[in-house]
N, C-alpha and C positions, 0 to 999 in steps of 0.2 A: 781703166782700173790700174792704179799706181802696181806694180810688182815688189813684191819683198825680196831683197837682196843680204848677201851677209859682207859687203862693204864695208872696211873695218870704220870706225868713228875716229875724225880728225882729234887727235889731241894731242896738247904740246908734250914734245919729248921729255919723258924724267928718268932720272938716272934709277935703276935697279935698288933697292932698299934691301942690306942683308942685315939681317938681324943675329944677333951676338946665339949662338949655338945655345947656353946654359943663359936664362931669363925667368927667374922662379921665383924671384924673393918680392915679397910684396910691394918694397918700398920704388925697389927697379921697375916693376909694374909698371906704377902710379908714376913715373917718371915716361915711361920708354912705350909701355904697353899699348899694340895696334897703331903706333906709330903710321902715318900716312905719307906717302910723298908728296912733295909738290917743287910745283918750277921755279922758287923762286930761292930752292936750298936753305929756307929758312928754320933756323931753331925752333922756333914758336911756330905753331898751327897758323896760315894766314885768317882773317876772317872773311868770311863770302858772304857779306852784307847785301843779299841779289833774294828778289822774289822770284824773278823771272828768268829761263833763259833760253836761248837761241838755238837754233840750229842750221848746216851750211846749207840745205833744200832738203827737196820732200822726199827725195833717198835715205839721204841722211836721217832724218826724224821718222820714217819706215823702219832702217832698221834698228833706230833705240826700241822701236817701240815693239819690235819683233823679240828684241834681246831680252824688253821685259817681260815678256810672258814668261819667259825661263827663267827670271830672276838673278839671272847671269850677270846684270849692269853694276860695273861698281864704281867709277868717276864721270857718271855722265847723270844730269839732272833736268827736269822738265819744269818743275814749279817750288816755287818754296815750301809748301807744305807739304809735297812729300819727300823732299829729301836735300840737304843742304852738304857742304864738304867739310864745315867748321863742325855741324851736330854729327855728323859721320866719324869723322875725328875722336868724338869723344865718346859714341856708344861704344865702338870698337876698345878704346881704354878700357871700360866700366867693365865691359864684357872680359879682358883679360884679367883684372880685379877681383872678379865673381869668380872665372873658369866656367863663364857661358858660351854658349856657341851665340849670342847673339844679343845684342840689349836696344832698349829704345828712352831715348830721354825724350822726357814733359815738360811741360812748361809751371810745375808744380809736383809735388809729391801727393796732392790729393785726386792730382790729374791722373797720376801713374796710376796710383791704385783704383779711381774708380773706373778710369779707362780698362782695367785690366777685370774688374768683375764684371762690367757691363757685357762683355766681352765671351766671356768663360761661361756664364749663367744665362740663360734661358728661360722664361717665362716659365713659371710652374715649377722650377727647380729648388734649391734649399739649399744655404751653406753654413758654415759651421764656423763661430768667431768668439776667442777667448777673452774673456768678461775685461782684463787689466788692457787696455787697451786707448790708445787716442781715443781723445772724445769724439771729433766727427766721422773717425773711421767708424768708430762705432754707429754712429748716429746716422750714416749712409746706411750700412747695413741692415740695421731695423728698421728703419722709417725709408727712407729713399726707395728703398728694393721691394718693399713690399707692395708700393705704388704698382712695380710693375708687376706684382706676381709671384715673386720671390720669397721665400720664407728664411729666415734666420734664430739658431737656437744662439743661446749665447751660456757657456760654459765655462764653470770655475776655471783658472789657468793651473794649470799642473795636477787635475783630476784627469786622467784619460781614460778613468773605467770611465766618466762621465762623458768624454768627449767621444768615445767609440758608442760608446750607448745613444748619443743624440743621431748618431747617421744613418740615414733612412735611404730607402731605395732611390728616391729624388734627388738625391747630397751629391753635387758636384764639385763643391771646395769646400776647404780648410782654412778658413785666416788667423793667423796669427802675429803677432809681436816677441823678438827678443833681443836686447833686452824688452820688455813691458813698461809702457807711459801708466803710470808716474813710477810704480813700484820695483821694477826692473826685478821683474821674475824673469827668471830664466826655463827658456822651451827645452825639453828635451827632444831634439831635432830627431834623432836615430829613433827613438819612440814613436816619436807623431809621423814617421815618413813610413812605418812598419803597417800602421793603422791605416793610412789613408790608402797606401797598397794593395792591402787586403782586400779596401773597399772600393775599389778602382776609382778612388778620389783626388781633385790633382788638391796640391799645396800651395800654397803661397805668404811668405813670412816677412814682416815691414823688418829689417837689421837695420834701420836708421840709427840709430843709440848706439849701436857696437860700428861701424862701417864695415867693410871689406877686409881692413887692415886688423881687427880682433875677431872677426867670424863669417866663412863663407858660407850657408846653410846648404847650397846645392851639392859639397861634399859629403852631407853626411843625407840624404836622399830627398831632398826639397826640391818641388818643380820651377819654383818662381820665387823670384827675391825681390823686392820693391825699397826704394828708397828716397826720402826728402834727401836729395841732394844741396838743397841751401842748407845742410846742417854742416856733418864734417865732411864731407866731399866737397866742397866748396870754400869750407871752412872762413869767411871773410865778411860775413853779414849782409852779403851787397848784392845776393841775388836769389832767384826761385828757381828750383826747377826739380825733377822728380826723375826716376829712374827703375825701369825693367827690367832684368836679368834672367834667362834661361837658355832650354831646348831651342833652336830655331823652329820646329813647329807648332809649339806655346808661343813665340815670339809675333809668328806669320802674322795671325789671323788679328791678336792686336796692334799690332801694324797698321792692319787694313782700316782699322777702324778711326786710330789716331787720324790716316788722313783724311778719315771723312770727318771724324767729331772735331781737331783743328784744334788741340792741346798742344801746338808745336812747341819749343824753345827758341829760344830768339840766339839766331848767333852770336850777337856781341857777348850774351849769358855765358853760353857754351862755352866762345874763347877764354871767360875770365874764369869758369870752371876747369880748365883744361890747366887753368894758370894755380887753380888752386889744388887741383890734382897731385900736381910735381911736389908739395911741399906736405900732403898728407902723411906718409914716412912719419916726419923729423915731429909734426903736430900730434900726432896721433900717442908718440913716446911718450910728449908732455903730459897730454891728455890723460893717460893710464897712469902715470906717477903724482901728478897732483889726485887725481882719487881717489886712487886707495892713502896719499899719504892724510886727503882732507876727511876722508871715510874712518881711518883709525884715529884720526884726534875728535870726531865725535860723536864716536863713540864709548870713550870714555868720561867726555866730558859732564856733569853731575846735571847741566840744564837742557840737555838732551835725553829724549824719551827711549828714540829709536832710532835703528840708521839700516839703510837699504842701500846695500852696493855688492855686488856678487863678488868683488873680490873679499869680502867678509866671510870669515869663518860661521857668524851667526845667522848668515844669509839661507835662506830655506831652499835655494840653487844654488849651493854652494859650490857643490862637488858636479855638477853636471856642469856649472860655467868653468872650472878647471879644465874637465876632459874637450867640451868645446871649442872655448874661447882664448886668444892669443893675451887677449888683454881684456879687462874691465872697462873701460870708456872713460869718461870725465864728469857722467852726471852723478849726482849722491842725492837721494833723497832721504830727509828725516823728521820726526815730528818735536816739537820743543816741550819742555813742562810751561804749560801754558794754556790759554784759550786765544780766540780770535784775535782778538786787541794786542793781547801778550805777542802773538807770531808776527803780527803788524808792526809791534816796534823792534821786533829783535831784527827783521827787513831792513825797515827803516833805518836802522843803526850802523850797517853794513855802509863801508866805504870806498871798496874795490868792485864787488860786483854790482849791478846796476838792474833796476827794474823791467825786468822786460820777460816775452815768451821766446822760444827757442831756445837752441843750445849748437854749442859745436862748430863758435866762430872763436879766437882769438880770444876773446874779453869774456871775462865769467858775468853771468846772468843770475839773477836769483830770481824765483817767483812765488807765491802762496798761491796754490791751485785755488782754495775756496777764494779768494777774491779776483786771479786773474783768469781763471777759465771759469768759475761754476760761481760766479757772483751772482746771477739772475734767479736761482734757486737756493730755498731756505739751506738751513743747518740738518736738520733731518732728511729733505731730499738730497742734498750731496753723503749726509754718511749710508744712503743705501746706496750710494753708488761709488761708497768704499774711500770718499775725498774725507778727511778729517779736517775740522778747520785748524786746527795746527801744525798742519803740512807744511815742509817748504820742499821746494824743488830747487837745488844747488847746479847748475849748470856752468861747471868749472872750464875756465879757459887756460893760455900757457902763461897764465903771471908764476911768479915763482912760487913755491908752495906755502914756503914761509911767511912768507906777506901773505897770503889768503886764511891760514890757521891764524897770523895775529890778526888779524882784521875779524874773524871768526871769532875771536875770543873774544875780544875786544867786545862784541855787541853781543854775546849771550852775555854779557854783564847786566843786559836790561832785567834779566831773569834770574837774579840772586834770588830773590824772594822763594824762589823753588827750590834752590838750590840748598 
């Protein structure tokens, strides 16, 4: 029988890492934050492109394996899928970002979060998820869940007599979005964190729309924060991956699970995430300044119906995305004077931004929800599920403002007739 020993683990010598006393300000973060050593003194995170790795004999691999029970081990790894030094690297960022004690990146943001219910919820259990929401979040949690057993109410967003009223002695979570796809309602966090409290229910809120850099939610008393990081965490278009923020023992137990279910991220993602990290700061400015400036021009505009962006005074979270949020974001949603055809060509007309879903790279995006998400259902089944067909979805990048309002104006010109 081998003996368990506490024989330190061979690893190459690295220099001591002191970190700057005062390290607060977001953008410093997203540069600096959980910063990792390594031997090879390099600026950049190396990548550790290894499924596998070694150990010097069966001492040695005793006592990692001693060390993890404790959960003590922090630069020594057994397999890729449970733990890499490149994804290491970057939960620890994410985590100084949030002001978690711990985070886990995905190999997707639909991976995070469903890894993250599956996880939380128990056969028999209930949870509780606000109506304006992603389609397939949504779409997991009613249909997916119920497969197993799970019950979900689905509740106007910013009714909380209604959201407190749905929680039942079985209610084990709270999902929500803020800002909210497509309409960018805004949560009131310190509300919904007083509720779920009361009812000893944990929380967990998608901030993908806003990132890190306009709204932490675990400040103001959220247990879990989730995010598509191919949005603006990554900011660059060129990768997937998804992200968990909390308590280390909210964190634990999906851990466990990611390395059994094998939603890893691929290090070479990681490292280019880590690459898009450093420049989140300076993107994220743009990002807040062309929205609210592409938000006030149309809203005035005469071939504009409506416009949706919290930094708007007309916005119905108005005043709660002030006391929250550091910034507004880059997406603007609003609906044209128009019908279907009508929204199709004022798209069409558009010169800068470009056909496509997501948001929160570089290059602005435009979309029409009724044709690019909810095309497979009529015009009556998307308006009960709140999609107008003359919605667009403006998904602003860091071109200059002014070029996106003339190019904006330029193609509500299809819509003189309304005007």
């Amino acid at each position: 029988m081998t003996t368990l020993n506490t024989r330190p683990i061979a690893l190459t010598e690295q220099p001591e890492v002191r970190p700057p006393q005062v390290r607060t300000g977001p953008s410093t973060l997203s540069v600096h934050g959980g910063r990792q050593p390594n031997p090879y003194h390099s600026i950049s995170e190396p990548i550790v492109q290894a499924a596998t790795y070694t150990f010097v004999d069966t001492e040695d691999l005793c006592y990692f394996k001693d060390q993890s029970l404790w959960g003590v081990v922090e630069d020594r790894y057994e397999y890729g899928r449970y733990g890499n030094p490149t994804i290491r690297s970057v939960e620890k960022r994410l985590a100084c970002l949030e002001g978690a004690e711990a985070a886990l990146l995905f190999s997707s943001g639909m991976a995070a979060i469903t890894t993250t219910l599956l996880t939380l919820l128990p056969s028999g259990s209930h949870l509780v998820i606000t109506d304006d929401a992603y389609r397939q979040t949504r779409q997991f949690c009613t249909h997916f869940l119920k497969r197993l057993g799970i019950a979900c109410s689905v509740v106007p967003i910013g009714d909380y007599q209604a959201l407190e009223a749905s929680i039942r002695a079985e209610t084990r979570l709270i999902f929500s979005e803020t800002p909210t796809n497509p309409y960018l309602r805004v949560v009131d966090l310190e509300r919904l964190a007083d509720i779920a409290h009361r009812h000893r229910v944990t929380t967990v809120i998608d901030t993908t729309i806003a990132s890190p850099l306009n709204l932490r939610p675990l400040e103001w008393g959220i247990d879990l924060v989730v995010h598509s990081a191919t949005k603006y965490l990554a900011g660059h278009n060129d990768l997937l991956a998804g992200v968990v923020a909390g308590r280390a023992e909210l964190i634990a137990p999906i851990h466990e699970n990611l390395d059994m279910m094998g939603a890893i991220a691929d290090p070479l993602n990681a490292a280019w995430l880590l690459r898009g990290l450093k420049t989140l700061g300076v993107r994220m400015e743009r990002h807040n300044r062309n929205g609210q400036a592409v938000a006030e021009f149309l809203e005035q505009h005469p071939a504009v119906e409506c416009v949706w962006y919290p930094g708007l005074a007309s916005h119905p979270d108005h005043e709660i995305a002030l006391r929250q949020m550091r910034g507004f974001g880059g997406m603007v949603s609003f609906t044209v004077k128009g019908d279907l055809d009508d929204t199709s060509r004022f798209v069409d007309a558009l010169t800068i931004p470009q056909i496509a879903t997501s948001f929160g790279g570089a290059e602005s995006l435009v979309s029409q929800p009724a044709v690019m998400s909810y095309y497979e259902l009529s015009s009556e089944e998307r308006q009960e599920l709140g999609i107008r067909d003359n919605l667009v979805r403006l998904a602003l990048g860091i071109e200059d403002a002014d070029d996106l309002i003339a190019d904006l104006n330029q193609a509500l010109s299809v819509l003189r007739h309304y005007q």
